[in-house]
C-alpha positions in Angstrom: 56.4 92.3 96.7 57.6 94.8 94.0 55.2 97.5 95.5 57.3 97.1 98.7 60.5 97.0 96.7 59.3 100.2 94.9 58.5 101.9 97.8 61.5 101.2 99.3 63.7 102.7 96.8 61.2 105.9 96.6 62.4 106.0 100.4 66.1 106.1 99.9 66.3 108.2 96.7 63.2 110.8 97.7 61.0 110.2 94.8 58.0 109.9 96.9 55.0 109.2 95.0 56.5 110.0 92.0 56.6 108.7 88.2 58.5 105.2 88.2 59.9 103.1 85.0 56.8 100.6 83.7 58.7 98.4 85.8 57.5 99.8 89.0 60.7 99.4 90.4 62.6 102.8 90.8 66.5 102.7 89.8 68.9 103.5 92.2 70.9 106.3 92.6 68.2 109.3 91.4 69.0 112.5 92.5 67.9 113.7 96.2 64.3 114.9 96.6 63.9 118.6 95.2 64.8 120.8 98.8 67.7 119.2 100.0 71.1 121.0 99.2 71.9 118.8 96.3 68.4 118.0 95.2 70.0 118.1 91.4 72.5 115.8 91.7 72.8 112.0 91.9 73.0 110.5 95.6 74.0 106.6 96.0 70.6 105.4 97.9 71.3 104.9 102.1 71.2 101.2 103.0 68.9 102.7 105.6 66.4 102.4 103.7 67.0 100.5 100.2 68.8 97.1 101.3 72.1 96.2 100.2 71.4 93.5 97.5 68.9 95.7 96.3 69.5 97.5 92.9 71.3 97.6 89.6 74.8 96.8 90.5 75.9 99.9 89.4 79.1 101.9 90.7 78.5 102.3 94.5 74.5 101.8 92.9 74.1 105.2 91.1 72.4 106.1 87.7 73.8 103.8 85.0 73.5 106.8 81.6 75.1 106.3 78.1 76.2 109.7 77.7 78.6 112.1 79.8 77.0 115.4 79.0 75.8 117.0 82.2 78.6 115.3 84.7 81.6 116.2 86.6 82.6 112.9 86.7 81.2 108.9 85.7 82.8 105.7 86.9 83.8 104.2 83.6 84.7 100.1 83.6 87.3 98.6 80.8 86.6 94.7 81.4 90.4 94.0 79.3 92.7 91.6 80.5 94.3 90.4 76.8 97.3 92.8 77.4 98.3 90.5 80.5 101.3 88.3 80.8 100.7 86.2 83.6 97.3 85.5 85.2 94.1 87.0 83.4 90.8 87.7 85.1 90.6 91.8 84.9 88.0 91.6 82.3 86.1 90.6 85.5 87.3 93.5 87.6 84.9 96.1 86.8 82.1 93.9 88.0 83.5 92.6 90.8 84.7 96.1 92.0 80.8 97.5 91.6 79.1 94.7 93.6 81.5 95.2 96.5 80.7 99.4 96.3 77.7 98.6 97.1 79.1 99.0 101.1 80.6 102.7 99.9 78.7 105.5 101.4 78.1 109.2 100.3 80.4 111.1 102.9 84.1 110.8 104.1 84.4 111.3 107.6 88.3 111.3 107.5 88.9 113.9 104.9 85.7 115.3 105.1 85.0 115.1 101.6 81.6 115.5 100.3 81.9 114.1 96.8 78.0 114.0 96.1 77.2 117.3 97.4 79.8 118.8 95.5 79.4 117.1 92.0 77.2 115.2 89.4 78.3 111.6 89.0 77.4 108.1 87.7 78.4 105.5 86.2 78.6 105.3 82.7 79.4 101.5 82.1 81.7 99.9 80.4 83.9 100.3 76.9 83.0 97.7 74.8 86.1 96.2 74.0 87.3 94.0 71.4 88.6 90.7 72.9 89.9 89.5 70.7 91.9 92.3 69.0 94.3 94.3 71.8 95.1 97.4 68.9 91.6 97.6 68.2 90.8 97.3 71.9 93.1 100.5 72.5 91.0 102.3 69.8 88.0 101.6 71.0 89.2 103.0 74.7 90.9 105.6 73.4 87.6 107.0 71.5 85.4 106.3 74.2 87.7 108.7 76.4 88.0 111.2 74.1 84.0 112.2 73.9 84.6 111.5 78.1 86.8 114.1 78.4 85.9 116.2 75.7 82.4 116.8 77.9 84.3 117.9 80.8 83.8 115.2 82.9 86.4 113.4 84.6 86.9 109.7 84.2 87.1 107.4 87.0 88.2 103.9 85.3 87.3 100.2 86.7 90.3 98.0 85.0 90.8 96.2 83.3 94.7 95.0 83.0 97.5 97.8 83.0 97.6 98.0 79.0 94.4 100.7 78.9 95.9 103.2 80.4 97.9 103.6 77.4 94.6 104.8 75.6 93.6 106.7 77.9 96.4 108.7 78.8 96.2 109.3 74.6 92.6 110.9 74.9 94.0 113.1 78.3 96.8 114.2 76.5 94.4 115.0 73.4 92.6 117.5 75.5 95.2 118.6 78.6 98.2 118.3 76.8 101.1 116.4 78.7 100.3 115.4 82.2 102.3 114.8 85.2 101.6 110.9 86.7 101.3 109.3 89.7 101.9 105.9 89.2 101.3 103.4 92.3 102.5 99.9 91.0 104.9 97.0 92.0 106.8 97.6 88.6 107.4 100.2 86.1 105.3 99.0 83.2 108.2 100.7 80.9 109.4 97.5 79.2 109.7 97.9 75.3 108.2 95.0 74.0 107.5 91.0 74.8 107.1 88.1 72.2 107.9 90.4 70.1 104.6 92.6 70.6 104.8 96.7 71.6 101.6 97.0 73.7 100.4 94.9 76.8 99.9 95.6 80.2 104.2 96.0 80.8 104.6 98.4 78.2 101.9 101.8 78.6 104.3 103.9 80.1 106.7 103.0 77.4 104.5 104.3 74.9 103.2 107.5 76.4 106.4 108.6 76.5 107.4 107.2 72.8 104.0 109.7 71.9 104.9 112.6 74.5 101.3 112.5 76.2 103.4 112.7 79.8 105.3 115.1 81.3 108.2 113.2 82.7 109.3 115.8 85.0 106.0 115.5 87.0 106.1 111.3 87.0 106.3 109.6 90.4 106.4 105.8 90.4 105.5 104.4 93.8 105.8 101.2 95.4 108.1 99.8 92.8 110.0 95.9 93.7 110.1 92.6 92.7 112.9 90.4 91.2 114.0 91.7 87.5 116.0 90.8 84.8 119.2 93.0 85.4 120.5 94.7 88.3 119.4 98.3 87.6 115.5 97.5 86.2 114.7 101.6 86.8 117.1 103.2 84.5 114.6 103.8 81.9 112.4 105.4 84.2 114.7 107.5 85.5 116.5 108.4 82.2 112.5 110.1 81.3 113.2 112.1 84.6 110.9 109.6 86.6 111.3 109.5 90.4 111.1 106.2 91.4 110.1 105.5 94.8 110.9 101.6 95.7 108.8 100.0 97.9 111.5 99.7 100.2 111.6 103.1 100.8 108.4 103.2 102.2 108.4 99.9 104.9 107.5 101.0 108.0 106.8 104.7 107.8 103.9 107.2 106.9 104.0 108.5 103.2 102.5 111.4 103.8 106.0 113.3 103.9 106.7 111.8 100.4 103.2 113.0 99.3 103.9 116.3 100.3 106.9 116.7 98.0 104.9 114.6 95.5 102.3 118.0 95.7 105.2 120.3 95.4 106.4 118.4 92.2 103.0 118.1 90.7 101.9 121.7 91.3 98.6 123.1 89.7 99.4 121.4 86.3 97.2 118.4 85.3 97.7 114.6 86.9 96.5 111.2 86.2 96.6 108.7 88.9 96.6 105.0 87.9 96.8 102.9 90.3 97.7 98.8 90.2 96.4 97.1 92.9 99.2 94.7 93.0 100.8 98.0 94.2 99.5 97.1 97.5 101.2 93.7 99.3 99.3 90.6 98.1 98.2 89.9 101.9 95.8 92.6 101.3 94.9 92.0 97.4 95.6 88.8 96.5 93.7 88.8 93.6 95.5 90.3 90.6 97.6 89.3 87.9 101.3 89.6 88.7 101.6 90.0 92.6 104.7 90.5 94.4 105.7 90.2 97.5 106.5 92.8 100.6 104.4 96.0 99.0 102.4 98.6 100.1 99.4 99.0 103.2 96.2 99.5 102.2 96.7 102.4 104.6 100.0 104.0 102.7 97.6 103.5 99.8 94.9 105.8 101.3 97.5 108.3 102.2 98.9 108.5 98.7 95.5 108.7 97.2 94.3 111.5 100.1 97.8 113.3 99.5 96.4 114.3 96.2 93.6 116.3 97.2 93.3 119.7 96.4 95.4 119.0 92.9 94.6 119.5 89.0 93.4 115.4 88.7 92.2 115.2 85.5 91.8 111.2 86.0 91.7 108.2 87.6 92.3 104.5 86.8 91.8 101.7 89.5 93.3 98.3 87.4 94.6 94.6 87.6 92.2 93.3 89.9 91.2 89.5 88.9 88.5 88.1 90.9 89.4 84.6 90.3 92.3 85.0 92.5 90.1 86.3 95.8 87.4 84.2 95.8 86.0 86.3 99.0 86.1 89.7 97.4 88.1 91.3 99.3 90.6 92.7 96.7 87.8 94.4 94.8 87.0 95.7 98.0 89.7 97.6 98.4 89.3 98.8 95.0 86.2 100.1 95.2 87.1 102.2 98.1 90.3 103.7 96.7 88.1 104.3 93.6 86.1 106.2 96.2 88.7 107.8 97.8 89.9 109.1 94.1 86.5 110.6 93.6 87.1 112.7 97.2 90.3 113.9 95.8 88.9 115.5 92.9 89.0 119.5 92.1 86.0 121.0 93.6 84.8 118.7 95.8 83.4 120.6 99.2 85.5 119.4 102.0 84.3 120.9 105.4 
């Protein structure tokens, strides 16, 4: 049986006959066989010929490495969820999201993106957190992201609750200076404090802008609604010099018009897309922490996320998804594919 399993995955990755861990199962996600146009770069194995269940459940199954030297970009989980206010379960997101990649494949037909051809990836596990400490939590991310960054390679992040962008927006800001945002959420995560406490998952964007790691000029909030506490909920947002797009604003239409301007706004300057899933209407992700009602399409979602290519994105954060809440799995998979989609957007990707 593991000869046939071996043999399998020397199929789908090209190893052929080649040297295998003691194991004698191959990993998945080696690099294409020497020959092929990207024989030096990590390919996600074809279910065509290493099944679907087979594997370390890995980021859409590629190479699992401790270091980011030698990559474009890594998959990078933060399984946090002590920042939230409501429902917790994000410390479960990043492994949720990675089983259900394992129905990703290598190519995208509808932007024709060719992330794998075009740069080195995989996925570079997760920050070991402190769960029980959420300021030494944020220390621990924000170090982590530093020696990311500081390798060139650009961070793709499995959340995780809202609070570690905060961290890692510190380590961007460390190497790109300020950076424009592009914030898809159902609120502003601006609030000051709660219970008395300056950081948790309503409060990141608070503090970036307390510690001038964003440009506010270049900050788009998207998909913005809910009840709130007083009548005018966005004035801090747009006192920074945030637009704030409700999600209102985009019922019913195509947001690739307000994408446009959103390119226009960003130019050729750095961004940082985090995006909430309870950005998206709870019909389509149930499973997340705070949901509110009448929000975005998984569609307007793709066209936010697709509007971005050809931009400076320096980073990526996919958070708040809670697998408790979705027992069926399909709120992480709509994560894993925007996380996908992000990876497509990125600078220097071949799109043909």
């Amino acid at each position: 049986m593991l000869r046939r399993v071996a043999a399998g995955c020397a199929r789908a990755l090209g190893t052929g006959g080649g040297a295998r861990p003691a194991s004698g199962l191959s990993p998945p996600g080696r690099s294409a066989s020497s020959g092929s146009p990207d024989a030096s770069r990590n390919q996600p194995p074809s279910s065509e010929f290493l099944a679907r269940p087979v594997g370390v459940c890995s980021m859409m199954r590629l190479p699992v490495q401790a270091s980011p030297e030698g990559l474009d970009a890594a998959f990078v989980g933060v399984p946090l969820d002590i920042g939230t206010s409501n429902r917790p379960g994000a410390r479960f997101g990043p492994r949720r999201i990675r089983e259900e990649s394992v129905l990703l494949r290598t190519a995208n037909p509808s932007t024709g993106a060719l992330p794998f051809q075009s740069l080195m990836v995989a996925d570079l596990g997760d920050v070991n957190v402190n769960l029980y400490n959420l300021q030494d939590s944020c220390r621990l991310i924000r170090e982590a992201y530093e020696k990311i960054v500081a390798a060139g390679c650009i961070p793709l992040t499995l959340g995780g609750d809202h609070t570690i962008t905060y961290p890692i927006l510190q380590a961007m800001a460390k190497k790109h200076g300020p950076v424009g945002l592009l914030h898809v959420d159902a609120h502003t995560d601006t609030a000051d404090k709660a219970l008395g406490e300056k950081v948790y998952h309503g409060t990141p964007f608070r503090r970036c802008v307390d510690e001038g790691l964003l440009d506010c000029e270049r900050v788009v909030q998207v998909g913005i609604r809910g009840s709130a506490t007083t009548l005018d909920p966005y004035r801090y947002s747009r006192s920074q010099g945030f637009r704030v797009v409700l999600a209102e604003d985009c019922w019913m239409k195509s947001l690739v018009p307000l994408m446009a301007d959103v390119r226009r706004q960003m130019g050729g300057k750095p961004l940082y897309i985090s995006f909430d899933i309870d950005g998206l209407d709870p019909a389509y992700a149930p499973g997340t922490g705070t949901p509110e009602i009448a929000g975005l399409t998984p569609s307007q979602g793709l066209e936010i996320i697709r509007g971005c290519q050809g931009l400076n994105v320096v980073g990526c954060d996919l958070v708040e998804v809670s697998p408790p809440y979705d027992p069926f799995g399909n709120t992480a998979l709509l994560a894993a594919n925007l996380l996908f989609e992000m990876l497509c957007a990125l600078p220097k990707v071949t799109v043909v």
